[in-house]
C-alpha positions as CSV (number, residue, x, y, z in Angstrom):
1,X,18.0,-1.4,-25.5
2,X,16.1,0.4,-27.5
3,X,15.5,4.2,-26.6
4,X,11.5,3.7,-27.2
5,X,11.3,0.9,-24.5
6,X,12.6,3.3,-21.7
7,X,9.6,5.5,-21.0
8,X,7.4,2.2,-21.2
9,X,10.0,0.7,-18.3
10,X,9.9,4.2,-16.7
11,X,6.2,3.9,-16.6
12,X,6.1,0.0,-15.4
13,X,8.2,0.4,-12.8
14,X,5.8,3.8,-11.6
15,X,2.8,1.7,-11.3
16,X,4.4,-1.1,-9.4
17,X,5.6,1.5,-7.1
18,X,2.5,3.4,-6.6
19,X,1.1,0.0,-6.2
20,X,3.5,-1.3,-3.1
21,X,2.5,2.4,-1.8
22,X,-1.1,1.4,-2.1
23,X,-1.0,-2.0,-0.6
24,X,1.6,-1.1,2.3
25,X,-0.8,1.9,3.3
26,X,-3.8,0.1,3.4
27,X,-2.3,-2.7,5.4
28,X,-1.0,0.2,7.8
29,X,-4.4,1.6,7.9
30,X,-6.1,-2.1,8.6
31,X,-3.6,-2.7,11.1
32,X,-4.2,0.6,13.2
33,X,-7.6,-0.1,12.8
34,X,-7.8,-3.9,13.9
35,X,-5.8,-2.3,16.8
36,X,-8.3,0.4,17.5
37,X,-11.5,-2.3,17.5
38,X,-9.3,-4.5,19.4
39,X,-8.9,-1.4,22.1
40,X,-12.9,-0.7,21.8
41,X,-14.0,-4.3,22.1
42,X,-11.5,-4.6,25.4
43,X,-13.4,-1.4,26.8
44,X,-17.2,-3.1,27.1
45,X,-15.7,-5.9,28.6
């Protein structure tokens, strides 16, 4: 492998990580609040 290819790999891998990161905290963060509207909506009836 060739020594130039490893900060581009480096770099890759980075993004897809920071992505998962991303798309794990905004399912959290939709989650909690489905949960919270689902709490709220319970409350007026």
């Amino acid at each position: 492998m060739p020594a130039a290819l490893i900060p581009l790999i480096a770099f890759l891998l980075r993004m897809l990580i920071v992505k998962i990161i991303i798309a794990t905290g905004l399912t959290f963060v939709s989650f909690a609040g489905y949960i919270v509207a689902l709490n709220k909506f319970k409350e007026y009836f």
